[in-house]
Each structure stands twice: as C-alpha cells, then as structure tokens.
N, C-alpha and C positions, 0 to 999 in steps of 0.2 A: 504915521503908518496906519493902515486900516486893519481891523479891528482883523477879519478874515484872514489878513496878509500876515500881522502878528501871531495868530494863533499858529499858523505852517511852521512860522521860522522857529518858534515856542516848539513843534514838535518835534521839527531838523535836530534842533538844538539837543532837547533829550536823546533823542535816540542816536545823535549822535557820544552822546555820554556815556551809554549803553554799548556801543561798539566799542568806545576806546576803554572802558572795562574788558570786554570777552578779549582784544586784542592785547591787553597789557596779562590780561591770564593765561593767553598763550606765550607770553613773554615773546611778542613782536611789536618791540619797542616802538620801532620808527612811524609804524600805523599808530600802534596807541598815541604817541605823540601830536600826530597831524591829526587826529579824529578829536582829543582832547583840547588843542589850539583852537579847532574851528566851534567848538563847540561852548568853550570859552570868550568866542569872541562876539558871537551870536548872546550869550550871560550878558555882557557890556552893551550890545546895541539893546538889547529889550529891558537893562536895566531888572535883571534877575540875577539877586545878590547868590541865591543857594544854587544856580548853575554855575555860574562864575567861579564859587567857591568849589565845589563837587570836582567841576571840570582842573579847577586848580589843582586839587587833593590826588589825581591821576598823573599829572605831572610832575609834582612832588615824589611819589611814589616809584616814578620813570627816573628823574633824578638819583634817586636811594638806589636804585637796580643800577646803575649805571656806574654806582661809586663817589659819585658827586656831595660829597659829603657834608661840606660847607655848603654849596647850593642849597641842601636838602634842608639844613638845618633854618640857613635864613626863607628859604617856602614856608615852612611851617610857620615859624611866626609870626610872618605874613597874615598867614590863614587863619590863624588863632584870634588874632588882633582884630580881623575884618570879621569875622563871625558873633565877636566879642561886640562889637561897634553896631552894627547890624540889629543887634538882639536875638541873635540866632542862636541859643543856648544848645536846642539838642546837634546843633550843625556844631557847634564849638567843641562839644565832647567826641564830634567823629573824627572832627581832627585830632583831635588828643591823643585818641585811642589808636588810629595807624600810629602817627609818631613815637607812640609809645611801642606800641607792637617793634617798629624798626629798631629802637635800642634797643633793646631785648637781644633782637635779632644782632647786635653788632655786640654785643656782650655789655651794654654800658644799664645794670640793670642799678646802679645809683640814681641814674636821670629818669627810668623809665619807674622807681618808688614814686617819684614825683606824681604820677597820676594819682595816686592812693587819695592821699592829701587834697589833691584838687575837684576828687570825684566820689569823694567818702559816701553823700546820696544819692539815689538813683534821682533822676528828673522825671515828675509825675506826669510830664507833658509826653515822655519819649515813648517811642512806639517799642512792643514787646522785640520785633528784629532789633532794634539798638541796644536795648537792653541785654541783649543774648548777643552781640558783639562787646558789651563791657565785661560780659562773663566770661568769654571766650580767652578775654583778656585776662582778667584775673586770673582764670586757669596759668596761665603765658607764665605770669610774675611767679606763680605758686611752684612752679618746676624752675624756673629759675632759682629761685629761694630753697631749692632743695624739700618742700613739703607736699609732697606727692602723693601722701593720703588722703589730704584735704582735694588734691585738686583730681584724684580718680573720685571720690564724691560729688566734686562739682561737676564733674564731667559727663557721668553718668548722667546725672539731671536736665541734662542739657542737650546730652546727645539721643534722651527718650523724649525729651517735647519736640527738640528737630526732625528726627523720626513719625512722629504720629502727625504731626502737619505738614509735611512734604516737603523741609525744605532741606531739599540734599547736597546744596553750597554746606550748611551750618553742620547739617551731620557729617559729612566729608572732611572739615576741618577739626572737629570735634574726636571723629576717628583718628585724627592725625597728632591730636594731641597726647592723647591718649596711650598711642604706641611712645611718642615722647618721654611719656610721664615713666613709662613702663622701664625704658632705653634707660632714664635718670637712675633708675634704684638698680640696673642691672639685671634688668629679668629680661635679656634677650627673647628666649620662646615667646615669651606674652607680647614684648612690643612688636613681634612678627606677625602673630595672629592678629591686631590691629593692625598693623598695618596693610596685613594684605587685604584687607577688607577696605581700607581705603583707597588702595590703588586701582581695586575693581571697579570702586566711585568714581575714581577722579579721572581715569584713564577712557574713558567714556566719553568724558566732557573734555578730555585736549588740555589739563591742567597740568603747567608748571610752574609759575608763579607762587600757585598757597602752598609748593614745598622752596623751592629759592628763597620766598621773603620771610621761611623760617632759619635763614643763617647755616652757621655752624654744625650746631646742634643734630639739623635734619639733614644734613650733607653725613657726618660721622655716622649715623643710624643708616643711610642710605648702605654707605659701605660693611656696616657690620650686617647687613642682612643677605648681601646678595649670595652670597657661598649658601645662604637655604635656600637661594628662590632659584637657583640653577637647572634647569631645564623644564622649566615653572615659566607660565603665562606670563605672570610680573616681571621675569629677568627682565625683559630689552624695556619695558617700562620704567624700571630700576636704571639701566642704563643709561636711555636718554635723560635723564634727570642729573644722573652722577656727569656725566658728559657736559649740560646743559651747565651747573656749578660750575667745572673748570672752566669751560668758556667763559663764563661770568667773570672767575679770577682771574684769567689770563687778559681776557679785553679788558678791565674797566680798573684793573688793580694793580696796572705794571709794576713788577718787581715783590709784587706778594709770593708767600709761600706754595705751589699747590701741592695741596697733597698726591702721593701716588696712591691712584685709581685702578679698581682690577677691570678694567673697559681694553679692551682691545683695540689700539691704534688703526687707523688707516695703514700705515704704512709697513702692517703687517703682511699687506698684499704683495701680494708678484704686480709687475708693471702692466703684464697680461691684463688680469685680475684690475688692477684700478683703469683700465680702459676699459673694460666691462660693466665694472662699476656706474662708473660715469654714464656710458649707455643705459641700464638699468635706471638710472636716478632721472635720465630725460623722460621716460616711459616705453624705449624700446621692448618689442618681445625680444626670446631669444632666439625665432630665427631671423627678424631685423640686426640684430647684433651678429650672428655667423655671418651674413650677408656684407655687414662695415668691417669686419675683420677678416673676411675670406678665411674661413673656418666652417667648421662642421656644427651643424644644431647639437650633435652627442659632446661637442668640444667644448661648447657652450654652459651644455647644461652641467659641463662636469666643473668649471669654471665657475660656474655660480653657486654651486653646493659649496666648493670650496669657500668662497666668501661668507657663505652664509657661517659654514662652520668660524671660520677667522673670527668674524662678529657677534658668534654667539645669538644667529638671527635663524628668524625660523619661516618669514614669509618676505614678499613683496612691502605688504602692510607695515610692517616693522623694520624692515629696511627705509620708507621712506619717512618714517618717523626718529631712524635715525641720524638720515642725512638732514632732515629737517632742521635738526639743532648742531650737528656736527658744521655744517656746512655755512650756516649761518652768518 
C-alpha cells in the first residue's frame, strides 16, 4: 500500500473511532457498532495494534449495554491479553479501568477491588487524561466502599483541574459523581445541586451513556430527584434518561425487575392524541396535521397542549428528544 494511500485509511480509521464513541454516547448502539467494526477492521489491515484495540474497547462496551454479559466478560480479556502482548501498558490500564468502571456498575465491587492491586502505581509514561480517568475511577470504588469523604476530596481536585483546562467530558462526569457521592450519605438537597449542574453539561452534548453505564446507583438518584426538578428545565432531561434505563431493562434483560418509574406512559394518551403524536414526531406543523385529520388548527393545538401536559413536556425540542429514546 502506498505510503499516501495508508495515511487516508490511517485517518478513516481514527475518525472513524471518534464517531463510534459520540454514537455509543448517545447510546445508538447499532451505528456505534458498525462505525466500531469498520474501524477495527481498518486496525487489522494497517496492522495498528492500539486501533484495533480502542475500536475493540467500544464493542466491548456495546456488548455490556446490551446485557451480554458473558460476551463482555470474555472481550475484556481478550483485550487485556493483547495489549499485555503488544507492550502497550498505558492501553492495558484503559482497559482495566472500563471493565472495572462496568462491575461497579453491575454491583460486583469484589472483582472491580481487583484493580487496586493491579494498578497500586500510576505508569510515568501515561498522559495526565489517563491519569484523571484512574482517578475518576478510584473515586467509583470509594462510593462504592461507602467512603465518601475521601472521595468528595478526590473529586474536588479533579473536578477543579478539569475545569481550568477545558475539559468538560472529565468535569461533567466528575459532577456526576459527585452528586453520587452526595445520594451515598443521603444528603439529597446536595446531590441535586450537583447534579443539576451536570445535566446543564451533559444535556448540551446529547449525553446518555455517562449516566446508563453508571448502573443502578444513577438510575435510583435519577428517580429520587425528579419530584424537585418538576417544572424545571432538567424534568424531561431527567426523563429521557429514566425512560432510556427501562428500555435498557426491558430490551436487553428479559424477565429483570423494572422498577416503577414516575414517566408518564404513552398510553396515557387518547387514540386522538397518539395520532397526533405520531404526526408531530414525523415533523408535521399543526395545521398539516388538522389537514390529515380534518380537524380545526384550534383542535389541534388544543390536542397538543394536552400531550404536552400527559408528558410532562414543554416544547417540540423535548418532545423529540423524547421519542428519540422512547421509541427506539
């Protein structure tokens, strides 16, 4: 292959990396998937062990969202193994540190001590972002382990160097833990003030993924907060997230538990009302919809107040960020 011609597929290849990240953060698997494959397979022909792997780790990661559980488990080790082989030590700790992050997130915090043990030094070679992903982690284990003053200390320190150099992935997640840490010791009020400070972040950037692949934990905080975020910016934010969880349980977990969620069903609607709906969700206005129902524009718009109220929704915007993941 010529030198010019490698260097294209070399960039395909990244940037294809890049997209099947933003798309697994929007939690739309099926792209993240196919963006991750191809980008992996591009890793193999140009004989780029830390694409191959990267793009691997996104798969992995689609697996664990999915429920795959066993899959997920035999990925990692996979990944662990090649990176280990390779001599890619700081790539080896980034695997660690998701599959660790995912126990966590599954409650199994026996397996995810495991890291402590394996990762006691920092590696002098790793860049300060990786570094601030093993802390982020540490924080993880330290609410899980119930010591939450340590890790509102760590957190702090972390979430002020994220802040002064710009990088609002690290402080967004950082906020997020934060309100966690808060939710652990039972100081509702505080983990709200954190948190709405994250969802101002995150809801910006199209983020569901860095609250899903916190588990449990941030699904029960989700619901303990909405009854204050009620006619508040956050609610339908809050929403599609709590909505986005059940879906998760419901697809990928048949026969799990779900919890009862204060979201208001679809099929709270009139039949009127969900043909309305539908029109709405393709991009009709409302006098194209009085038009397909032979109805009145004032019929309409009285029809769509009403949904709005059923859903607890206050725009267009938010309506299709409902259906976005309702519908799914």
């Amino acid at each position: 292959m010529l030198a010019g011609a490698e260097d294209d597929l070399s960039d395909r290849g990244k940037a294809l990396l890049g997209l099947a990240a933003l798309s697994y953060e929007w939690n739309d698997l099926t792209k993240a998937e196919r963006e991750a494959r191809e980008s992996c397979e591009i890793g193999r022909c140009l004989a780029h062990e830390a694409l191959v792997i990267r793009a691997s780790l996104i798969l992995a990661s689609i697996q664990h969202a999915r429920g795959q559980t066993a899959r997920t488990r035999q990925q990692f080790a996979v990944l662990l193994a090649r990176s280990q082989s390779q001599q890619l030590p700081w790539l080896y700790r980034e695997v660690l540190v998701r599959e660790t992050h995912f126990q966590l997130a599954d409650g199994n915090l026996e397996s995810a001590q495991r890291w402590r043990t394996l990762c006691e030094r920092p590696e002098t070679s790793m860049l300060p972002l990786h570094q601030e992903r093993e802390a982020l982690l540490s924080a993880r284990l330290l609410i899980a382990s119930g010591q939450v003053d340590e890790t509102l200390s760590l957190l702090a320190s972390i979430l002020s160097a994220a802040h002064d150099q710009g990088r609002a992935r690290s402080e967004t997640e950082a906020l997020l833990l934060l309100a966690l840490a808060h939710f652990q010791r039972q100081s509702l009020v505080q983990a709200w003030q954190q948190l709405r400070q994250t969802l101002a972040l995150a809801h910006s950037e199209g983020y569901l993924r860095l609250f899903l692949d916190e588990g449990q934990p941030m699904s029960a905080l989700l619901r303990a907060v909405l009854p204050l975020s009620e006619k508040r910016p956050p609610a339908s934010y809050i929403r599609t997230l709590l909505l986005a969880f059940t879906h998760q349980n419901e697809q990928f977990a048949p026969g799990a538990s779900v919890p009862s969620l204060p979201v208001q069903p679809l099929e709270s609607l009139s039949t009127q009302e969900q043909r309305v709906l539908r029109l709405l969700a393709s991009g009709s206005s409302n006098r194209e919809i009085a038009e397909t129902l032979v109805v009145s524009p004032n019929t309409v718009k009285t029809q769509v107040q009403s949904i709005y109220r059923k859903l607890n929704l206050h725009s267009r915007r938010e309506l299709r960020e409902f259906l976005r993941v309702s519908l799914q």
